[in-house]
C-alpha positions in Angstrom: 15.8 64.6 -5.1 12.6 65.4 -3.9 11.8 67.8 -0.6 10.1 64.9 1.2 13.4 63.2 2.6 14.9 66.1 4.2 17.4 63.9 6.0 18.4 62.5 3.0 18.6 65.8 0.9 21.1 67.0 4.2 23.4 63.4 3.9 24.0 64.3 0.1 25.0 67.6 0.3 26.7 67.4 3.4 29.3 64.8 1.2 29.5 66.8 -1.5 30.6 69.9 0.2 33.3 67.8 2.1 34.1 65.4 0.0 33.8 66.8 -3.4 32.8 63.7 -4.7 33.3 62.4 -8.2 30.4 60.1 -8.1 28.0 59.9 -4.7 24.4 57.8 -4.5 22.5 58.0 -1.1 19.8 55.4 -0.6 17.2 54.9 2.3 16.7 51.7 2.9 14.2 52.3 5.9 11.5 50.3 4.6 14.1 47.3 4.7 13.9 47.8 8.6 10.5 48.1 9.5 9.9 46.8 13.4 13.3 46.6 13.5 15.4 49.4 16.2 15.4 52.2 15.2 12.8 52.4 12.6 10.2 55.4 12.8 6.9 55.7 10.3 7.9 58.0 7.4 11.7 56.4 7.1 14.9 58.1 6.8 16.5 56.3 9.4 18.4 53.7 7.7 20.6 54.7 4.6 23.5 52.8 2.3 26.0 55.0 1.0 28.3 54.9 -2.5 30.4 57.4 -2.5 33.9 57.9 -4.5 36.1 60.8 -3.7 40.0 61.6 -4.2 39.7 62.8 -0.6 40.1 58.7 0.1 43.3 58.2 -1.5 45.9 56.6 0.5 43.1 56.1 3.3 42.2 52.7 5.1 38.4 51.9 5.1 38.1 52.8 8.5 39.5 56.2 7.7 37.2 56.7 5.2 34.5 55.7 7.3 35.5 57.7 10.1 36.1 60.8 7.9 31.9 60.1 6.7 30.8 59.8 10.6 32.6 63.1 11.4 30.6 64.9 8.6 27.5 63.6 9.2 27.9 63.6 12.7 24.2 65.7 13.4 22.7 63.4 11.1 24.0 60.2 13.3 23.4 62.1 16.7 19.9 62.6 15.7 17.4 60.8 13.1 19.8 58.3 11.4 20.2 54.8 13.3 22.0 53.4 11.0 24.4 54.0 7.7 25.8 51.7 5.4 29.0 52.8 3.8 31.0 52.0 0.5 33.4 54.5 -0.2 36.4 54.3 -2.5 39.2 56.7 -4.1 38.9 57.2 -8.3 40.7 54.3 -9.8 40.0 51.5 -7.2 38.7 48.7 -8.1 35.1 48.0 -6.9 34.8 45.0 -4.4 
């Protein structure tokens, strides 16, 4: 991961210090949003999230998403506008 996506770079190791994750992928998808709200020149406002963790077992997907907002919670107060979320417990089937 290179030093030119700072917010990026904070997103991934902000989930793997919480979540301990066994397999985590953080994508920005800013240029997918240009002109649309929220955009800035230079990205990192728009990010998809894959993320599998045994911290989600036995939690609903809006647990799981809830438990992601509260850790990233700087990130989404500030530069993120949006973040797209896919996370699952080891085991589950993908779908």
């Amino acid at each position: 991961m290179s030093n030119d996506q700072p917010v990026r770079q904070a997103i991934t190791n902000k989930l793997r210090e919480t979540f301990a994750p066994e397999s985590l992928d953080v994508i920005d998808e800013s240029h997918l949003h240009e002109g649309h709200a929220g955009h800035r020149p230079g990205g990192e406002t728009h990010f998809r999230v894959y993320i599998v963790s045994p911290a989600f077992e036995g939690k609903s997907r809006i647990e799981r998403h809830r438990m992601i907002n509260a850790a990233l919670a700087a990130e989404l107060a500030g530069s993120v506008h949006a973040l797209a979320i896919k996370a699952q417990a080891p085991g589950e089937k993908v779908g």
